[in-house]
C-alpha positions as CSV (number, residue, x, y, z in Angstrom):
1,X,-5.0,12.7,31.6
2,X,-3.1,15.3,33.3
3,X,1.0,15.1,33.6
4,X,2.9,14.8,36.5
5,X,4.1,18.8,35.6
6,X,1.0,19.6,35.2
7,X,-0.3,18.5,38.8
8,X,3.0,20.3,40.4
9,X,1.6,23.4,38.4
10,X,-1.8,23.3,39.9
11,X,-0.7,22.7,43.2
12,X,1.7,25.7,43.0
13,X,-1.2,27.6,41.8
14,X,-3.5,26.6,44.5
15,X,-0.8,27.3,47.0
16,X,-0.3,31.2,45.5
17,X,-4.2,31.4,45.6
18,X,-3.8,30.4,49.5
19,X,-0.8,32.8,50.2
20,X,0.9,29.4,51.5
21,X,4.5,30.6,50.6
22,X,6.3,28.0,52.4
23,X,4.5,25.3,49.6
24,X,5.4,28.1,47.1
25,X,8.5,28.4,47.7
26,X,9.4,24.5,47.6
27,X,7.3,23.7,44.6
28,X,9.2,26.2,43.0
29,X,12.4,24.8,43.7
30,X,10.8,21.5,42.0
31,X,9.9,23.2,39.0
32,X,13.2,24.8,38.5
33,X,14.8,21.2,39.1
34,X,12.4,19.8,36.7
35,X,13.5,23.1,34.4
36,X,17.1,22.8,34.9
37,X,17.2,18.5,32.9
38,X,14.9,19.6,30.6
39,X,17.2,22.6,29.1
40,X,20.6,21.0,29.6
41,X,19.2,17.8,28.0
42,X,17.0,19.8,25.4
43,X,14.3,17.3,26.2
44,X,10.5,17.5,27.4
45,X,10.6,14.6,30.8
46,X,8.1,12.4,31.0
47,X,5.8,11.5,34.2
48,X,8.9,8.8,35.1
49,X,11.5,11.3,34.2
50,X,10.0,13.9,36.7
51,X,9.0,10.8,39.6
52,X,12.7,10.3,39.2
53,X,13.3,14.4,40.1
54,X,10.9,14.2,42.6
55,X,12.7,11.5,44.7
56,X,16.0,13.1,44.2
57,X,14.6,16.1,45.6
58,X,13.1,14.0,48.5
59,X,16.5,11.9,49.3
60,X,18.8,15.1,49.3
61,X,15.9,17.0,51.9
62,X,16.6,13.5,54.1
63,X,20.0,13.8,53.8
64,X,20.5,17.3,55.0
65,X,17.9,16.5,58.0
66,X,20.2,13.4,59.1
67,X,22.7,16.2,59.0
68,X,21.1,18.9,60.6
69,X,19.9,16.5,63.6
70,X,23.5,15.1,64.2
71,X,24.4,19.0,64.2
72,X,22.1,19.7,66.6
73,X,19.7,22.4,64.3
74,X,16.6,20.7,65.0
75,X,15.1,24.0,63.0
76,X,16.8,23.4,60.2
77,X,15.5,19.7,60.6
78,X,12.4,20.4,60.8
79,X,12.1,23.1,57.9
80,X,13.3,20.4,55.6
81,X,10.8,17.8,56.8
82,X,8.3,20.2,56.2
83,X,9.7,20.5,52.8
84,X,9.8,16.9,52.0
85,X,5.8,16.6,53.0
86,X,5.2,19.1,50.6
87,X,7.2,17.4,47.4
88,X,5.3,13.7,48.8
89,X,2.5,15.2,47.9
90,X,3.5,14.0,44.7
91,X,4.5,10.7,44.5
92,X,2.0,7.7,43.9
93,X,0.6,6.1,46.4
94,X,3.1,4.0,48.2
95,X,3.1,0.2,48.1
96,X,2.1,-2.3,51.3
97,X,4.2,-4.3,52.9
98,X,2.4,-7.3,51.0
99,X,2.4,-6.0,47.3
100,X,5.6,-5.3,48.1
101,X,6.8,-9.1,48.8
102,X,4.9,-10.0,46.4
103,X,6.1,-8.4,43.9
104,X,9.6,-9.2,45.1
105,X,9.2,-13.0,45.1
106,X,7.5,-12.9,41.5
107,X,10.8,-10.7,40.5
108,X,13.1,-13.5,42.1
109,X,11.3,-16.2,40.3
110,X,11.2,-14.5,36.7
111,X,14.9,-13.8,36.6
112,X,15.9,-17.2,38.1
113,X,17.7,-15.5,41.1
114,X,19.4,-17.8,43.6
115,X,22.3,-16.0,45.1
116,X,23.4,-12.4,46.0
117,X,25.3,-12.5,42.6
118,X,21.6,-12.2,41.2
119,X,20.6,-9.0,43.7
120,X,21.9,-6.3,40.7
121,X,19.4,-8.1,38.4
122,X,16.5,-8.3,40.5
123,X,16.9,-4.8,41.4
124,X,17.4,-3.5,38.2
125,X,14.2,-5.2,37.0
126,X,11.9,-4.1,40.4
127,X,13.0,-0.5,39.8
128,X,10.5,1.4,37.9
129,X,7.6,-1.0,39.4
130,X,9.1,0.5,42.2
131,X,9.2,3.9,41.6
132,X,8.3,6.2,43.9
133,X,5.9,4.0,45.6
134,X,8.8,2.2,47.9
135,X,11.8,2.8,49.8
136,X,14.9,1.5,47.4
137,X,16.9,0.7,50.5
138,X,14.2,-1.3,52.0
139,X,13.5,-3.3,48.9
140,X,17.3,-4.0,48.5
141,X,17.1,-5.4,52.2
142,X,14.4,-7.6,51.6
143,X,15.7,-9.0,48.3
144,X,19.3,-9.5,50.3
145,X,17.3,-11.4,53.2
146,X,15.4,-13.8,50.4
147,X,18.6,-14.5,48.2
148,X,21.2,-15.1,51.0
């Protein structure tokens, strides 16, 4: 079975093989993320570990397009929505709206959650199901609109 590091690998590979600097260039910056926890932790990250990189890479790329949009720099913008399709490439598949209530309800039920007191709980337990695979945001508003 290969690792999660070991797909970003090939894919960087593939991208040298096809002179497709752009993906290069951004897969590189992943790597060196990945890189940069594993020596100031002295620890070897697991597929979780790097899924967790990976979406940290994602949310600060959709940060700085909110903020290049409001600023006007729709080049910027779209340079880092380019970059964001190319680190996607990496997540799991993401959930449907129906697994996704699903699995929320079954969540709500297991810990016994009946107010917004409960939302930290729920959360906390839906996160690495989770994982890559759904929006956090929009799992927190749909826990909110069962539990209130």
């Amino acid at each position: 079975m290969t690792t999660l590091k070991n797909q970003i690998t090939d894919v960087l590979k593939n991208s040298m093989r096809a002179k497709d600097m752009a993906s290069v260039t951004v897969i590189r910056g992943l790597q060196a993320a990945i890189k940069q926890i594993e020596v100031d932790e002295r620890i070897e990250l697991d597929d979780a570990q790097v899924l967790a990189v990976i979406e940290k890479q994602i949310k600060q790329r959709k940060e700085s397009i909110k903020a290049f949009s409001g600023a006007g720099r729709d080049d910027l913008a779209s340079k880092e929505q380019a970059e964001v399709e190319v680190i996607s490439q990496f997540l799991p598949a993401a959930m449907t709206e129906e697994e996704l209530d699903s699995i929320i309800e079954q969540t709500i039920s297991a810990q016994e959650a009946t107010s917004m007191k409960d939302m930290g709980k729920v959360m906390n337990s839906l996160r690495p199901i989770i994982a890559g695979r759904a929006d956090p945001a929009q799992v927190s508003a749909k826990i909110k609109a069962k539990l209130s």
